[in-house]
N, C-alpha and C positions, 0 to 999 in steps of 0.2 A: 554463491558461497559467501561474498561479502555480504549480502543483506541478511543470511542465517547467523552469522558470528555477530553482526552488530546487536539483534534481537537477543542474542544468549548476555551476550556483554550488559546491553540494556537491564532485561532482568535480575543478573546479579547485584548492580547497582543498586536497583531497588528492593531487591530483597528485606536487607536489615531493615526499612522502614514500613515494608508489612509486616515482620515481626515485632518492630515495637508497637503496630497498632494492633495486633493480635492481644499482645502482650497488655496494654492498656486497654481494652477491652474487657478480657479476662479477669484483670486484676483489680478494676476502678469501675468501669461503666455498668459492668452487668451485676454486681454485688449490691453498687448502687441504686440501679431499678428493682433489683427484690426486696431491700430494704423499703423502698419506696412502698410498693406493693402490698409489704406485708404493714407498714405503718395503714395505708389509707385500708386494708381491710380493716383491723382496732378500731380504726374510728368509726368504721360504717357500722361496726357491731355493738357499739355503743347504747347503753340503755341504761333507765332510769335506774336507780341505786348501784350503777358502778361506784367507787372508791376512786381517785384519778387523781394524777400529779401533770400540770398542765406543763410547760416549757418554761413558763417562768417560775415555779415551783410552789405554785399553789395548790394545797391538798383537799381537795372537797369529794363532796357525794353528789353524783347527779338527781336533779330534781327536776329538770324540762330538759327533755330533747326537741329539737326543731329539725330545719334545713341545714343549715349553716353553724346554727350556736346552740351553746348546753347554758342550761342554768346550773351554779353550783352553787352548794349551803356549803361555805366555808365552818362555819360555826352557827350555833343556833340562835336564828333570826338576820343571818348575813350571808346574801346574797349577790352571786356578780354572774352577769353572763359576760363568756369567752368563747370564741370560733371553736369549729370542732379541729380544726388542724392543730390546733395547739396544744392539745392533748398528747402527752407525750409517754404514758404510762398509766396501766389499768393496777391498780392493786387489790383489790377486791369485785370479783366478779361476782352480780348476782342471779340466780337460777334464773332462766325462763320462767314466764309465770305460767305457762300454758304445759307444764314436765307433769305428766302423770306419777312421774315413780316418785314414791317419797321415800329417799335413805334416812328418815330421823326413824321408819316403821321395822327394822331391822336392830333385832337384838343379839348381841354376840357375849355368850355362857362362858366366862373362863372357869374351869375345875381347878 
């Protein structure tokens, strides 16, 4: 009977610090790795004539994709490559080039 009372006793004790790790889990770790997630998919989707604000807040068009780094044309004839992690926002995404449908062939009649 004493060694069942000591193990309840035990557990209670530790209770509150599985709930704070529940609790920091929930609220910090796992938000954190989907952010992650969804950043490192952007970049892997990255392709030539996105629009892009890098982290340190340079606004170019991509002009080479590689492994690791993107060339961007800040302005025309200015040139810088930067990692693709550093990529921190698409602002202009460009169509697939391989998209069969063309929405410019689509005419809409107002009366």
């Amino acid at each position: 009977m004493e060694g069942e009372a000591f193990m309840e006793a035990a557990l209670l004790q530790f209770a509150p610090f599985i709930a704070i790790g529940l609790i920091f889990y929930f609220m910090i770790i796992r938000p954190q790795q989907q952010q992650r997630k969804r950043h490192q998919e952007m970049v892997d989707n990255l392709r030539r004539g996105d629009e892009v604000v890098t982290s340190s807040g340079l606004i170019g068009k991509i002009v080479r994709v590689q492994d690791q780094e993107l060339s961007l044309e800040l302005a025309e004839g200015v040139r810088v490559r930067v990692l693709k992690q550093t990529v921190a926002e698409v602002r202009n995404r460009t169509e697939p080039a391989n998209d069969t449908s063309d929405k410019t062939d689509k005419i809409v009649e107002k009366n």
